[in-house]
C-alpha positions as CSV (number, residue, x, y, z in Angstrom):
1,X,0.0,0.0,0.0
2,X,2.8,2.6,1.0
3,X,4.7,1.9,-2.6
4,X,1.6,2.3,-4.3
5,X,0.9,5.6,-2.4
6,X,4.5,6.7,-3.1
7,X,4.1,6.1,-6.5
8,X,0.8,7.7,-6.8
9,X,2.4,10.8,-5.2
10,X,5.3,11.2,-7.9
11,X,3.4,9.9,-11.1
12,X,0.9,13.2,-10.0
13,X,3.5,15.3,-9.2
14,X,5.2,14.5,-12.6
15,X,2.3,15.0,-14.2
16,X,1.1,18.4,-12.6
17,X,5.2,19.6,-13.0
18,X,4.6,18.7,-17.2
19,X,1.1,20.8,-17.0
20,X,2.9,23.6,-15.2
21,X,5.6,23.6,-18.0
22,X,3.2,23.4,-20.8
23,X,0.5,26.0,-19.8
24,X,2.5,28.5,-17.3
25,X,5.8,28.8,-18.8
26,X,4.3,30.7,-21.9
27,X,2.8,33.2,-19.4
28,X,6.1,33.5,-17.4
29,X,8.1,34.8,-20.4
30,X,6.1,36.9,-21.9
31,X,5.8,38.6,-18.6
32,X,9.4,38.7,-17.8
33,X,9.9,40.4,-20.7
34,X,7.3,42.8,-20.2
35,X,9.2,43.4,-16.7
36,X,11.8,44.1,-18.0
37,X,10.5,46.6,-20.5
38,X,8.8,48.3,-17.7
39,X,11.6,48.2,-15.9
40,X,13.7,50.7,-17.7
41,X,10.7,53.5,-17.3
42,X,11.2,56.0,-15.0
43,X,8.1,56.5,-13.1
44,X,8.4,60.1,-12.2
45,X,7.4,60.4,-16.1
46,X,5.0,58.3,-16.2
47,X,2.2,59.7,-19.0
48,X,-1.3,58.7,-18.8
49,X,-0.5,55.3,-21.1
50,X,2.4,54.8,-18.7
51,X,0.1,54.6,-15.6
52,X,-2.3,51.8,-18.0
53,X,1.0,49.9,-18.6
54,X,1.8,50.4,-14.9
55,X,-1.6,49.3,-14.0
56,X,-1.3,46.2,-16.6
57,X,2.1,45.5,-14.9
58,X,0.1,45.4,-11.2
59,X,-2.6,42.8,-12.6
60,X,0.1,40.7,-14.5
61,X,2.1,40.1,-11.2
62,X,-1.2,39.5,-9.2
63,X,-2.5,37.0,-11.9
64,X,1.1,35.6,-11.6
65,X,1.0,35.2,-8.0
66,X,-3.0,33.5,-8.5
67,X,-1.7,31.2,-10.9
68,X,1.1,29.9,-8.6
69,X,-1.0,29.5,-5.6
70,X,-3.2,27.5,-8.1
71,X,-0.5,25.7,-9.1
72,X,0.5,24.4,-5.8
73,X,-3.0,23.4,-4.6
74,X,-3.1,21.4,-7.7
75,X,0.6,19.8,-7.3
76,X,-0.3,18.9,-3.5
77,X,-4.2,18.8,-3.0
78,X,-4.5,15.7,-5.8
79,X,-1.6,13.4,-4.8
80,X,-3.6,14.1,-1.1
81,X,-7.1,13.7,-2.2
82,X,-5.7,10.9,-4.2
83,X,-4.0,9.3,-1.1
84,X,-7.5,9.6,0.6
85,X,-9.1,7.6,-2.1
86,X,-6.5,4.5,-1.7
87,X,-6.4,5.0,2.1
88,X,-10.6,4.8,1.9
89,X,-10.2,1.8,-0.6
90,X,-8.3,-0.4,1.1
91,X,-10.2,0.5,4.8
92,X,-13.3,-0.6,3.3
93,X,-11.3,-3.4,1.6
94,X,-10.2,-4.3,5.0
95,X,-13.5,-4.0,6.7
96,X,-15.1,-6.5,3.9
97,X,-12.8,-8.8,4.4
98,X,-12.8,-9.0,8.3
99,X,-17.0,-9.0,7.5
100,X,-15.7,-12.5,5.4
101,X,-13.7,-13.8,8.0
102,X,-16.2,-13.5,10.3
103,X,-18.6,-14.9,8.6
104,X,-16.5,-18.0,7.5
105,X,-15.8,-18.2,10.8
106,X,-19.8,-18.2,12.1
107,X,-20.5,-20.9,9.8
108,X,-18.1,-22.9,10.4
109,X,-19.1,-23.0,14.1
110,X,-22.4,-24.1,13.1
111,X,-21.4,-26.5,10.7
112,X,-18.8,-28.3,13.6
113,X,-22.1,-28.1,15.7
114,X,-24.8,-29.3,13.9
115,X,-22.6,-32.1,11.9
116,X,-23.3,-35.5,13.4
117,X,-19.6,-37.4,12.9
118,X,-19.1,-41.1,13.5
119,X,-15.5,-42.3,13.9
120,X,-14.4,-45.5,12.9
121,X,-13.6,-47.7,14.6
122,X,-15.1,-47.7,18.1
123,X,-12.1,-48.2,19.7
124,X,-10.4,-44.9,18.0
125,X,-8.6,-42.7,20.3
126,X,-6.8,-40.5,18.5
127,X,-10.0,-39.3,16.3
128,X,-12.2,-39.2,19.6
129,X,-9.5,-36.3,21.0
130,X,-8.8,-34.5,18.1
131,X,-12.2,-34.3,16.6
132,X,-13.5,-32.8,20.3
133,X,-10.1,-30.2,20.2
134,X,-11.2,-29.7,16.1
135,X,-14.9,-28.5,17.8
136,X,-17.0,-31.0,16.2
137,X,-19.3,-31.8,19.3
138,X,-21.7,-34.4,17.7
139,X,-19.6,-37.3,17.6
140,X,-20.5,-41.2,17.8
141,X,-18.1,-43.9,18.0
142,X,-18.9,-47.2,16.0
143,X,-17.2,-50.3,14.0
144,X,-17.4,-50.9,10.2
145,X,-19.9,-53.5,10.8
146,X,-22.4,-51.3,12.5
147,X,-22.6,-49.2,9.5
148,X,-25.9,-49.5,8.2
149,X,-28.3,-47.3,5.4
150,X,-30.5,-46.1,7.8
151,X,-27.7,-44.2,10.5
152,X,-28.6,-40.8,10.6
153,X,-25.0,-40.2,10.4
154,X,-23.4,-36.5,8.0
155,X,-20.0,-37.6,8.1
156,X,-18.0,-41.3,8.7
157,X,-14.4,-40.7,9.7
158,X,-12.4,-43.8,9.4
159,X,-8.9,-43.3,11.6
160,X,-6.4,-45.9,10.8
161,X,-3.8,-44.4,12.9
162,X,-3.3,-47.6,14.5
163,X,-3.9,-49.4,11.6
164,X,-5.9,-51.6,12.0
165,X,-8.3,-50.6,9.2
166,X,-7.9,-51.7,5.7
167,X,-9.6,-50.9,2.4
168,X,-12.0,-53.6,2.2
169,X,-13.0,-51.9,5.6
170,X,-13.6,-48.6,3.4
171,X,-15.3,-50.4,0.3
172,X,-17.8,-51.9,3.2
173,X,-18.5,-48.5,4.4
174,X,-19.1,-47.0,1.1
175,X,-21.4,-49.4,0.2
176,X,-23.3,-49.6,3.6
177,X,-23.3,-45.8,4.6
178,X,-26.4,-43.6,3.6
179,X,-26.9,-42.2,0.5
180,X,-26.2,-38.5,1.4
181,X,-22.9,-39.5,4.0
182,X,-19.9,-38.9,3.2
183,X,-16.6,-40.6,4.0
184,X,-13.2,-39.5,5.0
185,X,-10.4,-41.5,6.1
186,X,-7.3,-40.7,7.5
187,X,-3.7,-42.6,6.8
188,X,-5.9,-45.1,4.6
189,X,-6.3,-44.9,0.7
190,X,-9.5,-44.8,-1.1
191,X,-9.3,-48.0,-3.2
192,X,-9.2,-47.2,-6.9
193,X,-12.3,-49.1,-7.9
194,X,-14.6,-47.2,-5.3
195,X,-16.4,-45.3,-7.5
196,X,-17.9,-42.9,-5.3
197,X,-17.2,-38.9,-5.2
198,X,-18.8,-38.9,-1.5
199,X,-15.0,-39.8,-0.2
200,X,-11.6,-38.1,0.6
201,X,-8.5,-39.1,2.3
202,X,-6.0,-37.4,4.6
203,X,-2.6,-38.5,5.2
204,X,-1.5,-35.8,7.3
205,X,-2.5,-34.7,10.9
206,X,-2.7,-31.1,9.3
207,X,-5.2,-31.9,6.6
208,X,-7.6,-33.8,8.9
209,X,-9.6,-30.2,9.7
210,X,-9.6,-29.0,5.9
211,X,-11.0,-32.4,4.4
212,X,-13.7,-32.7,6.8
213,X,-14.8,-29.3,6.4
214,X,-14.6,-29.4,2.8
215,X,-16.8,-32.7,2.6
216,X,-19.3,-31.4,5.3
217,X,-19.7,-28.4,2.6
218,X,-20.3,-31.1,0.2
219,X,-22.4,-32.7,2.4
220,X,-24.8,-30.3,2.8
221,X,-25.7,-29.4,-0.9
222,X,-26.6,-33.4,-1.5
């Protein structure tokens, strides 16, 4: 943000310095050189056209003096009121996307709340711990043969961290689970001729949170 204010700043400075030279310089010389004309007039003869050029003299210098003051408001007052813009920009930027983090955050409490999770298998400890840390406060421990169509079960989350599980244990759960479930395992492959799109795998601790909320998003729009 500071470059791009920085940058801001000289590309209008540049650009008011080129207007300056363009429009003003014109001006500047032609009243020097009337200056200088002047200059060499003695006033104490003065005629009445003397006191108009004297009097032209008077109103060039004040329109000279206008035109600078004019000159600096507009090299300072944009690259300011420009400044204001970005800094306005990017606090409303920043407000939105606190107002997004928020929200994320809001519904994905509700969706760690409302999710019902079952962990296989029943004897999981691991899961059980990490799943209550993760938030997820409807959980249900079972065994692979439990598993049966009519559970009213969101999520099945088979934890092989002892590995005991294998992936005929995950074809039985596919095929057993309800239609709308979805299945994640952990440190256990999907096998290659399930052919189901309701399942993911994590291998790492790190991507246990991720997966499940990704296939509880998935969940909910079946």
């Amino acid at each position: 943000m500071i470059v791009m204010i920085v940058m801001t700043f000289l590309l209008t400075w540049i650009g008011a310095w080129w207007f300056h030279r363009q429009h003003f310089q014109g001006f500047e010389l032609r009243l020097t050189a009337i200056e200088t004309t002047l200059g060499k007039t003695n006033i104490d003869s003065l005629t009445t056209d003397d006191v108009k050029i004297e009097a032209l003299r008077n109103e060039l210098h004040k329109t000279d003096q206008e035109l600078r003051k004019d000159f600096n408001v507009f090299i300072w007052g944009i690259p300011v009121t420009l400044i204001g813009i970005i800094g306005l920009f990017f606090s409303a930027y920043r407000a939105a996307l606190e107002y997004a983090e928020e929200n994320l955050k809001g519904e994905e409490a509700l969706l760690r709340e409302s999710t019902r999770i079952a962990i296989l298998p029943a004897n999981s400890t691991f899961a059980a711990v990490h799943l209550k840390k993760l938030g997820f406060t409807k959980r249900i421990l079972t065994d692979v043969s439990k598993v049966k169509k009519e559970d009213n079960v969101d999520v099945y989350f088979m934890d092989n961290e002892g590995g005991t599980l294998t992936e005929d244990d995950v074809k039985a759960v596919v095929k057993s689970m309800p239609e709308k479930a979805v299945l994640v395992t952990f440190k256990l492959n999907i096998p290659r001729d399930v052919d189901n799109p309701n399942t993911s795998a994590a291998n790492f601790r790190s991507q246990i949170y991720g997966n499940l909320m990704s296939a509880i998003r998935y969940q909910k729009m079946l």
